[in-house]
NUKOL-487795 format. One record per residue (C-alpha): residue in one letter; residue number from 0; y, z, x. Coordinates in nm, 2 decimals. Example, Ala and Ser with C-alpha at 12.3 -4.5 7.8 and 13.67 -1.06 7.14 Angstrom:
<nodes>
node residuo:A&num:0&c2:-0.45&c3:0.78&c1:1.23;
node residuo:S&num:1&c2:-0.11&c3:0.71&c1:1.37;
</nodes>
This chain:
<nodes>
node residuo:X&num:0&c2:1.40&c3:-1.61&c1:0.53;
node residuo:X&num:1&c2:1.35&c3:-1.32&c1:0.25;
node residuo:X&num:2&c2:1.29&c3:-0.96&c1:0.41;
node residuo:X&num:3&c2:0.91&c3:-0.96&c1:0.30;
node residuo:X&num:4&c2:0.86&c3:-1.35&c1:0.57;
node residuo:X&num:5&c2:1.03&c3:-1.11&c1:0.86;
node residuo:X&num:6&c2:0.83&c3:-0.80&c1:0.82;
node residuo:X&num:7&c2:0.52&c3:-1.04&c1:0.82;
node residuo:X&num:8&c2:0.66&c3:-1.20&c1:1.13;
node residuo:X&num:9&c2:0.67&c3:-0.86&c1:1.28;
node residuo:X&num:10&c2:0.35&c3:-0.76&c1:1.24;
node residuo:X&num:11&c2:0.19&c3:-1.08&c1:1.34;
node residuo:X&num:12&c2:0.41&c3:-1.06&c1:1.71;
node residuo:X&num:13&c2:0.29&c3:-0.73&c1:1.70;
node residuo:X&num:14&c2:-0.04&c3:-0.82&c1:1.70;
node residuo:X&num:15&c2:0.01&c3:-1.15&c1:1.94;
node residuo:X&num:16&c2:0.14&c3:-0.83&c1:2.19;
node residuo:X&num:17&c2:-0.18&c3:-0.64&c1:2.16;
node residuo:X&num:18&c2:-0.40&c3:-0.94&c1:2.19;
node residuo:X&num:19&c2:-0.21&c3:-1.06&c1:2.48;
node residuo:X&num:20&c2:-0.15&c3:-0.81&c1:2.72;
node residuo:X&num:21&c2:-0.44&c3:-0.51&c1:2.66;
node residuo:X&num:22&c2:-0.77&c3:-0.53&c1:2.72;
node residuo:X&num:23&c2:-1.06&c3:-0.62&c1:2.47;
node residuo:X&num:24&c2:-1.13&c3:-0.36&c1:2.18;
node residuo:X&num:25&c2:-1.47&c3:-0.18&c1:2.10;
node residuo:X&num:26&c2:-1.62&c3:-0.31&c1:1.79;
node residuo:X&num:27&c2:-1.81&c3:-0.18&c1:1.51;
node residuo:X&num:28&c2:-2.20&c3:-0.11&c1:1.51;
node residuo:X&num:29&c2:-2.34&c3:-0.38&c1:1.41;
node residuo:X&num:30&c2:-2.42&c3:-0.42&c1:1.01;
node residuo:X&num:31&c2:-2.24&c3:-0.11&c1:1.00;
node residuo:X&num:32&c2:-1.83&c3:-0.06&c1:0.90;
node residuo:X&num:33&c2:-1.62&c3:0.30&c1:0.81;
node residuo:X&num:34&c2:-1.31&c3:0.22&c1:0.67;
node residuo:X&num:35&c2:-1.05&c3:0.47&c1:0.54;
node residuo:X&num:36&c2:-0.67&c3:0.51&c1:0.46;
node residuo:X&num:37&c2:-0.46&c3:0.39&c1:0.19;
node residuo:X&num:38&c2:-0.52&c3:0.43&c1:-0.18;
node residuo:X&num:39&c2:-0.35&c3:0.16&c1:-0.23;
node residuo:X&num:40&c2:-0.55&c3:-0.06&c1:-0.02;
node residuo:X&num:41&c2:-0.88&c3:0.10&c1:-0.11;
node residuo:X&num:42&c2:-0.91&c3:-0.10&c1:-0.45;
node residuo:X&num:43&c2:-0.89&c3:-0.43&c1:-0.22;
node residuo:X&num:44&c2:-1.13&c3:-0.31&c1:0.07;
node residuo:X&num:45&c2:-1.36&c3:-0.13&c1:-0.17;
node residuo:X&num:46&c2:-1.40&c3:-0.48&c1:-0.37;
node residuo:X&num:47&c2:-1.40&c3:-0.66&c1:-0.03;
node residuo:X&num:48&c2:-1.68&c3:-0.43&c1:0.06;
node residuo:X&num:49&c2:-1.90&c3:-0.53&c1:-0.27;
node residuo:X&num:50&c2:-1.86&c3:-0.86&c1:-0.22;
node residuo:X&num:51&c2:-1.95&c3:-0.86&c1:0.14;
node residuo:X&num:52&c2:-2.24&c3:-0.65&c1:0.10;
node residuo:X&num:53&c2:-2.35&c3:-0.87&c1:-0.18;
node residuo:X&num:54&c2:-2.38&c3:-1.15&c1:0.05;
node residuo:X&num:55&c2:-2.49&c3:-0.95&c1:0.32;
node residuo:X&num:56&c2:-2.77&c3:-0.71&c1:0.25;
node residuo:X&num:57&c2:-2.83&c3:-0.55&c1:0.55;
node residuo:X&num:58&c2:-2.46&c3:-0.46&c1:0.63;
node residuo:X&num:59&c2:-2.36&c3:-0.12&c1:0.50;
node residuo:X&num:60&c2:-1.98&c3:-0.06&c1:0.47;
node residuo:X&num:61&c2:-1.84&c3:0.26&c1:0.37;
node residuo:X&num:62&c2:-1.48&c3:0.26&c1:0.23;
node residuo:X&num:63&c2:-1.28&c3:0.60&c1:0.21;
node residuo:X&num:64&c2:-0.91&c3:0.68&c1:0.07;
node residuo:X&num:65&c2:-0.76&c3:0.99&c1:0.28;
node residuo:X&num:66&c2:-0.42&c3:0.82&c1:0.29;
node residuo:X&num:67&c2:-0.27&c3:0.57&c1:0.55;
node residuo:X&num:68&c2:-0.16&c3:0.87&c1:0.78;
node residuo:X&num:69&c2:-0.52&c3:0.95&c1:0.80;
node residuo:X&num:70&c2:-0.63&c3:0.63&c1:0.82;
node residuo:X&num:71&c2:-0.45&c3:0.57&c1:1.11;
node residuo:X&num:72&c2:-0.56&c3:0.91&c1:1.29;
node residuo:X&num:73&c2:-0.90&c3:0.81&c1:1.18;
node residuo:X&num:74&c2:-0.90&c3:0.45&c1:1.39;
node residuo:X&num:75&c2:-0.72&c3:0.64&c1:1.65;
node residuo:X&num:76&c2:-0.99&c3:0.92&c1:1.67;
node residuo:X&num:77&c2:-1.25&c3:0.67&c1:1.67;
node residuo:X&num:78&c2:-1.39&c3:0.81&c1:1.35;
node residuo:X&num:79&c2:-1.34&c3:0.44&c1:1.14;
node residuo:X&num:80&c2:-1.37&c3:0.08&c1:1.24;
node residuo:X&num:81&c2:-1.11&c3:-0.02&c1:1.01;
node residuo:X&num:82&c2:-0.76&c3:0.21&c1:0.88;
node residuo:X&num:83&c2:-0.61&c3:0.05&c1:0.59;
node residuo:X&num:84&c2:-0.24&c3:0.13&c1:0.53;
node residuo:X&num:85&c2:0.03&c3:0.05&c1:0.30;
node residuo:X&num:86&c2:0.30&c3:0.07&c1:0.59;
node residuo:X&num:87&c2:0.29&c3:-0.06&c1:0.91;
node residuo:X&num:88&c2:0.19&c3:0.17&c1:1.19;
node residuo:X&num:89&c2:0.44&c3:0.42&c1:1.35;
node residuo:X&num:90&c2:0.56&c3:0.38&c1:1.71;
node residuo:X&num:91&c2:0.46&c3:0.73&c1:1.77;
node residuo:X&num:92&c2:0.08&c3:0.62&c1:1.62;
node residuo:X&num:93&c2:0.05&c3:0.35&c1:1.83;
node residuo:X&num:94&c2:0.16&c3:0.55&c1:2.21;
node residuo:X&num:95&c2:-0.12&c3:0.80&c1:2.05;
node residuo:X&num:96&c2:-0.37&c3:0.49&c1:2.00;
node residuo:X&num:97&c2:-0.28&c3:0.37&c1:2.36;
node residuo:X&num:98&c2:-0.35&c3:0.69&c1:2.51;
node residuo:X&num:99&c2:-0.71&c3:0.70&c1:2.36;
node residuo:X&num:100&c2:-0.79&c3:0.36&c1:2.45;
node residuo:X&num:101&c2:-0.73&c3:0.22&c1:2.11;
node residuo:X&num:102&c2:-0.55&c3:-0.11&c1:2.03;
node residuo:X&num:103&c2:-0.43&c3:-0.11&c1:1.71;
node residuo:X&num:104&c2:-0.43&c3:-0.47&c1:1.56;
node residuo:X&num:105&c2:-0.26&c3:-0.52&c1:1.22;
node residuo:X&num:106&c2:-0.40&c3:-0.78&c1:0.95;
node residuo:X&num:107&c2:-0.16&c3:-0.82&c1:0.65;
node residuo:X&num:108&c2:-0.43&c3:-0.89&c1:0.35;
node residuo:X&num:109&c2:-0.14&c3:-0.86&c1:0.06;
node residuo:X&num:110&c2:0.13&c3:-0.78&c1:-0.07;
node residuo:X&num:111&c2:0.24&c3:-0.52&c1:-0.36;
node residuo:X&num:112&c2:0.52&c3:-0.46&c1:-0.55;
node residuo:X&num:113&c2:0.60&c3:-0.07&c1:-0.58;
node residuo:X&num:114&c2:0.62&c3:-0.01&c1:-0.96;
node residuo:X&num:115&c2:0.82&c3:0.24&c1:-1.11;
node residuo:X&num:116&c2:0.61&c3:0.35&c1:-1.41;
node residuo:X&num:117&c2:0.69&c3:0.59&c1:-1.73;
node residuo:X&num:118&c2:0.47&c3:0.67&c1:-2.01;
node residuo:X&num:119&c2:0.45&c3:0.41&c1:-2.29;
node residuo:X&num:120&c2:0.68&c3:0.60&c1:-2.50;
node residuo:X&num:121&c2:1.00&c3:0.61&c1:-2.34;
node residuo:X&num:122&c2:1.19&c3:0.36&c1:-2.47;
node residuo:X&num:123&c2:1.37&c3:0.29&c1:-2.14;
node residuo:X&num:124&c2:1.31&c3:-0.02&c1:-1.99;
node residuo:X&num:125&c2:1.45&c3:-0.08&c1:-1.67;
node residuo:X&num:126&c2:1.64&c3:0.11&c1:-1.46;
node residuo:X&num:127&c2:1.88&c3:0.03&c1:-1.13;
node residuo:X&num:128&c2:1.74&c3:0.11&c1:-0.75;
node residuo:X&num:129&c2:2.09&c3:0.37&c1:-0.74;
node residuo:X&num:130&c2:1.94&c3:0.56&c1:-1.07;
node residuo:X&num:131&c2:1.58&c3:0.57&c1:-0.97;
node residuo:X&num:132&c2:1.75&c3:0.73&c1:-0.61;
node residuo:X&num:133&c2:1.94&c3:0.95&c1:-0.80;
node residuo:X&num:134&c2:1.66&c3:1.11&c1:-1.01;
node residuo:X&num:135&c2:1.47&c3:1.17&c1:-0.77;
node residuo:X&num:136&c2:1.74&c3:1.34&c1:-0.58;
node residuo:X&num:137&c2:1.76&c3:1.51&c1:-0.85;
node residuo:X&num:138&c2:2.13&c3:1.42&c1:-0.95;
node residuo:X&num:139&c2:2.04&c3:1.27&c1:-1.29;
node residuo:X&num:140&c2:1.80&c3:1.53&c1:-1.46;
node residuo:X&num:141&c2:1.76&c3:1.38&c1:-1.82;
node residuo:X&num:142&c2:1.68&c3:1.08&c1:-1.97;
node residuo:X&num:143&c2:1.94&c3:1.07&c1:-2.21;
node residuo:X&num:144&c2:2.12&c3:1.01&c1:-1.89;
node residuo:X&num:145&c2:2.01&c3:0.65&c1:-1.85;
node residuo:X&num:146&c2:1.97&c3:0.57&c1:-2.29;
node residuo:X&num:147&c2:1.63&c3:0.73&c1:-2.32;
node residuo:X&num:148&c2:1.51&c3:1.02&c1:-2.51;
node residuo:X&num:149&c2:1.67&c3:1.40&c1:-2.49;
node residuo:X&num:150&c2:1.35&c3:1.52&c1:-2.23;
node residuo:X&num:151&c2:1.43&c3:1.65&c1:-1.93;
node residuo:X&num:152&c2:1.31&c3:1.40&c1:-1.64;
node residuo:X&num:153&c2:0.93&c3:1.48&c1:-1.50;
node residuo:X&num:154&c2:0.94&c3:1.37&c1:-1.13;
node residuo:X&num:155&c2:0.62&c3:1.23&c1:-1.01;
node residuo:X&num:156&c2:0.51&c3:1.15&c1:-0.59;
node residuo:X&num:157&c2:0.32&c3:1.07&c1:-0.35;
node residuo:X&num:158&c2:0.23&c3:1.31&c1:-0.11;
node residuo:X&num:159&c2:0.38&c3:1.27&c1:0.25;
node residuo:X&num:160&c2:0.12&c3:1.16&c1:0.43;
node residuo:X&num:161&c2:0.10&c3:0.87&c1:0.22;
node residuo:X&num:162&c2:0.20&c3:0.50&c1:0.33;
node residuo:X&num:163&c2:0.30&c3:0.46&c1:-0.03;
node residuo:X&num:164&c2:0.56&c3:0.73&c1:-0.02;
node residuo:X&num:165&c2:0.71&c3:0.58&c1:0.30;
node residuo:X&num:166&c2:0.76&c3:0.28&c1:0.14;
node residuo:X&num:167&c2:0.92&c3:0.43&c1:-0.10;
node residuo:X&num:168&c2:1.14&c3:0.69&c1:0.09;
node residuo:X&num:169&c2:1.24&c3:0.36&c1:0.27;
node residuo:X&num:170&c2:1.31&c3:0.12&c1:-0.03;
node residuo:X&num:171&c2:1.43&c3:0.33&c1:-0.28;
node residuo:X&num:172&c2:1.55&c3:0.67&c1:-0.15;
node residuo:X&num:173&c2:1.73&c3:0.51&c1:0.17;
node residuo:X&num:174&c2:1.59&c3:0.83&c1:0.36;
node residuo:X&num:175&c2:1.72&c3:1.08&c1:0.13;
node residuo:X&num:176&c2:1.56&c3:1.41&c1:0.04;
node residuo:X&num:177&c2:1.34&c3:1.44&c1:-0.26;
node residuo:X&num:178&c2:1.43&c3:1.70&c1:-0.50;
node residuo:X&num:179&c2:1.21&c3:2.03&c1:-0.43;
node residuo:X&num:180&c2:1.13&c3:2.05&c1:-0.79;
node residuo:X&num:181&c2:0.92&c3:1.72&c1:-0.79;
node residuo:X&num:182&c2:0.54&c3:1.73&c1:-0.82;
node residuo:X&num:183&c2:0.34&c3:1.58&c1:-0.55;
node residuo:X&num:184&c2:-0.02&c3:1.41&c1:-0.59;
node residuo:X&num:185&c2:-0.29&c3:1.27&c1:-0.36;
node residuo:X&num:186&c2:-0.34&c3:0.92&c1:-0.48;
node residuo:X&num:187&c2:-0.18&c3:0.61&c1:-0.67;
node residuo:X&num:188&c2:-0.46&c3:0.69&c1:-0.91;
node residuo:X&num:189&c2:-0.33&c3:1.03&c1:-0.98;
node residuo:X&num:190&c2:0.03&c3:0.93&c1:-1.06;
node residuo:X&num:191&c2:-0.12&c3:0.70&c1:-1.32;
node residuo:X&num:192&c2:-0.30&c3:0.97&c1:-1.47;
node residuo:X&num:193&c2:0.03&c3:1.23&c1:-1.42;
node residuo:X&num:194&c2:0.25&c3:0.98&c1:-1.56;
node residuo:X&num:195&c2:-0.01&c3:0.86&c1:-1.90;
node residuo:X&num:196&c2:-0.01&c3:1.20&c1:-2.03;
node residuo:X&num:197&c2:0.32&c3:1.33&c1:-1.97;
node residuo:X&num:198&c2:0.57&c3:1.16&c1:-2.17;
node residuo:X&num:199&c2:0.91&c3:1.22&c1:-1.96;
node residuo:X&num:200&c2:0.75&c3:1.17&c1:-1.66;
node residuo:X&num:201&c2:0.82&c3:0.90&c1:-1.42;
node residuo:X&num:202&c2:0.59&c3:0.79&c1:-1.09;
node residuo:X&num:203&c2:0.56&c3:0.49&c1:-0.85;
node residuo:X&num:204&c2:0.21&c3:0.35&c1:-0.76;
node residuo:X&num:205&c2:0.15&c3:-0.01&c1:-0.61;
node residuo:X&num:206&c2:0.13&c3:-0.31&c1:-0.88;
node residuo:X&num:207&c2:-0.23&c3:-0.31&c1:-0.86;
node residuo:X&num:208&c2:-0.26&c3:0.02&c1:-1.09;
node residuo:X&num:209&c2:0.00&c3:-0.06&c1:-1.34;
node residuo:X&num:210&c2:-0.19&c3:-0.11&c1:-1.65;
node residuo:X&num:211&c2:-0.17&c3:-0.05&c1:-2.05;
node residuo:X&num:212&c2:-0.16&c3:0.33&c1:-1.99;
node residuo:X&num:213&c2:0.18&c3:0.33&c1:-1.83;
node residuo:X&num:214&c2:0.51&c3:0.14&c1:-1.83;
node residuo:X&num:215&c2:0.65&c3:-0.05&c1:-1.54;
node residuo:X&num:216&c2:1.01&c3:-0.08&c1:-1.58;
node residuo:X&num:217&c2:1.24&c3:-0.35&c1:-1.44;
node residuo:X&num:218&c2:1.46&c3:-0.24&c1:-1.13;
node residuo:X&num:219&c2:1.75&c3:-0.40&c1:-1.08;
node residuo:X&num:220&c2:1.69&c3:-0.64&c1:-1.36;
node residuo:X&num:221&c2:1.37&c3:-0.75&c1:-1.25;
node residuo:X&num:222&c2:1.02&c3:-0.69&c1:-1.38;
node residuo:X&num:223&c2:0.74&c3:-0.67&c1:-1.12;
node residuo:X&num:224&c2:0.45&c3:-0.87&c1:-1.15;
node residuo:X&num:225&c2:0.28&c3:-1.15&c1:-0.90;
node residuo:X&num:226&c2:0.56&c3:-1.41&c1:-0.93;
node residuo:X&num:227&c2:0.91&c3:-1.22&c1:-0.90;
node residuo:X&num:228&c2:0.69&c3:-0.99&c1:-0.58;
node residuo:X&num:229&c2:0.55&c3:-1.36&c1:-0.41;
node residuo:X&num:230&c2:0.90&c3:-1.52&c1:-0.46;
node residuo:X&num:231&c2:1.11&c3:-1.19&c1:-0.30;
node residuo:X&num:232&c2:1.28&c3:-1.12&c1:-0.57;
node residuo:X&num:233&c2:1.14&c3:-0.80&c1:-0.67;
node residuo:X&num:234&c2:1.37&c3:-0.55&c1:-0.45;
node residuo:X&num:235&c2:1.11&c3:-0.27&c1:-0.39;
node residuo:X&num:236&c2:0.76&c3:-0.48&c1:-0.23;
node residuo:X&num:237&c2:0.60&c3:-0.43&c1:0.09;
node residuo:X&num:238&c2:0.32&c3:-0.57&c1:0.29;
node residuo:X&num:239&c2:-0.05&c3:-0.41&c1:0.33;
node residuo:X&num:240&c2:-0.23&c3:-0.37&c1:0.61;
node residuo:X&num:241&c2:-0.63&c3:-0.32&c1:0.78;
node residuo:X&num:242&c2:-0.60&c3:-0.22&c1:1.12;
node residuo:X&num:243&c2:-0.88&c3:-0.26&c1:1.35;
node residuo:X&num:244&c2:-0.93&c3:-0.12&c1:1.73;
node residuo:X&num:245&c2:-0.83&c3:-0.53&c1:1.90;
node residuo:X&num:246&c2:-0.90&c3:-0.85&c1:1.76;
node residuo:X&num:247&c2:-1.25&c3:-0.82&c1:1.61;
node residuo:X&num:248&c2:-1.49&c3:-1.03&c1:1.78;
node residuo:X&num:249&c2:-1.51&c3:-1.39&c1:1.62;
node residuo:X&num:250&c2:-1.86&c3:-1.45&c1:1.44;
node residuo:X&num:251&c2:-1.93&c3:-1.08&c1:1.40;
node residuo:X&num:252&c2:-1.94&c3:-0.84&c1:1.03;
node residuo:X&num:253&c2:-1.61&c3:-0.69&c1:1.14;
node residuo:X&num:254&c2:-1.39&c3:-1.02&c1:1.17;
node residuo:X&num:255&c2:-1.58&c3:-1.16&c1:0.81;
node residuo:X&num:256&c2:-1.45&c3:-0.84&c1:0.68;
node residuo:X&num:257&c2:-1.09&c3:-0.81&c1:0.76;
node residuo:X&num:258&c2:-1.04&c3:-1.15&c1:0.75;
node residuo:X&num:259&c2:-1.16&c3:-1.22&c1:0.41;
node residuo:X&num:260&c2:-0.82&c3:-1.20&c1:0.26;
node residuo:X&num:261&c2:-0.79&c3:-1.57&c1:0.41;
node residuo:X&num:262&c2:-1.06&c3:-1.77&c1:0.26;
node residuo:X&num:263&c2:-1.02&c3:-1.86&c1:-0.15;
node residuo:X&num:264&c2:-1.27&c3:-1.57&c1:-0.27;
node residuo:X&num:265&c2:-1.04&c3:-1.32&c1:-0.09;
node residuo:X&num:266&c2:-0.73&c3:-1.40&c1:-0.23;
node residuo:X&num:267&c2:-0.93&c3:-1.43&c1:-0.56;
node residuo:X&num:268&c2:-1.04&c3:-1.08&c1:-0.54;
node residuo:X&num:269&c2:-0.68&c3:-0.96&c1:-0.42;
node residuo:X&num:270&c2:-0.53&c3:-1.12&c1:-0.75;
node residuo:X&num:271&c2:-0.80&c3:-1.01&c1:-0.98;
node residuo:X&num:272&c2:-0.71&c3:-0.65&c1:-0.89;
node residuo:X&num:273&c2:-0.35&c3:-0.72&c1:-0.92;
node residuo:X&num:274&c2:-0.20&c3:-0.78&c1:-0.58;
node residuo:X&num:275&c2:0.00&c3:-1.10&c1:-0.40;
node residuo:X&num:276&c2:-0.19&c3:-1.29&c1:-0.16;
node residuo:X&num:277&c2:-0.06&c3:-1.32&c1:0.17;
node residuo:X&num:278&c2:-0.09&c3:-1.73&c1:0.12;
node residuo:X&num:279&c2:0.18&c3:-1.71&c1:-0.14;
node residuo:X&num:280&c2:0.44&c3:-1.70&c1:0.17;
node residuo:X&num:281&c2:0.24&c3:-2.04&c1:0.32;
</nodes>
């Protein structure tokens, strides 16, 4: 069983614990859902939220991208029905959900591969999890260092309170300290943008906004896309998550919602916009 099978069995016990032993959650007005968090997400619940709307006039669902920390102080505070996240809630989130009343409930609705993107230029095309590391900690400096061009290396991230650069803290810099010297940016979106006009620059966003503008290199010797991320064998994936105050009530706007990732125009959407289906791991 790959790594990406046990951290969806985690989350799924995790949820099986809430459900079981605490008390049923408040649910959202009716015809009416917030949701905010991850930018990485938001592309899936913001297309989840057309389509739903679509077929339901008379619900109204607003979808925001503050971040997956603030997602999950958003469902927390009671300020959003739904906080979507691109890492799995923190122990200390949860005790502060508990406190409040809330019940966090995590619904995996993908999964993503964490490209490592360069502009369309650089001639390098892959590089090893070690030499991504060490750039970033700032030991390798140029590209010329790894067969590219003579430029010195333009290090692109996340900002911290994003699930996205948890993930990759975690997968890539094994908890090591980012260099001081590298630029920080509020979205996924925004690393694209950093990374397509600055030719030695190098960024990570999640698989769903690699496109023509920017390069996604192979890591470790393998290219990320939807096959090498559903099979495991892209080394730097992670799950996604909506989180929702308990189970949502069966029958009602908020379980359609976050449950849409299940039925075939879900998963659908989720591959249209570049992510893996959950269902790939069925």
């Amino acid at each position: 069983m790959n790594r990406f099978r046990n951290m969806l069995m985690s989350a799924a016990l995790a949820a099986i614990l809430c459900v079981t032993l605490l008390p049923a959650a408040a649910f959202a007005q009716k015809g009416r859902i917030i949701v905010d968090g991850s930018t990485t997400v938001g592309p899936i619940a913001k297309a989840f939220a057309e389509y739903y709307m679509a077929k339901n006039p008379g619900v109204s669902i607003t979808v925001s991208e503050s971040g997956s920390g603030n997602g999950a102080k958003g469902l927390v505070n009671g300020m959003c029905d739904v906080a979507d996240m691109s890492r799995f809630m923190k122990g200390e989130e949860f005790k502060a959900a508990v406190a409040k009343g809330i019940y966090p409930i995590a619904h995996t609705v993908a999964i993503d591969g964490l490209a490592i993107v360069v502009h369309p230029s650089n001639p390098v095309k892959g590089l090893t999890i070690a030499q991504v590391r060490d750039m970033y900690k700032g030991t390798i400096t140029n590209w010329k260092q790894v067969g590219g061009p003579n430029l010195a290396i333009v290090l692109i991230s996340r900002d911290t309170n994003s699930g996205t650069y948890e993930s990759f803290e975690s997968l890539v810099m094994g908890k090591q300290k980012i260099v001081d010297r590298a630029e920080y940016v509020g979205s996924s979106g925004a690393i694209r943008q950093r990374v397509q006009s600055t030719p030695a620059a190098i960024g990570y966003v999640g698989l769903g906004f690699v496109d023509k503008t920017v390069k996604a290199l192979a890591i470790d010797g393998v290219y990320p896309d939807n096959a090498t991320v559903s099979s495991g064998v892209y080394p730097v994936a992670r799950p996604l998550f909506m989180f929702t105050n308990g189970y949502p009530k069966m029958g009602s706007h908020l379980y359609a919602f976050v449950t849409l990732y299940l039925t075939p125009k879900g998963q659908e959407i989720i591959e249209e916009i570049g992510f893996v289906p959950v269902t790939k791991y069925e």
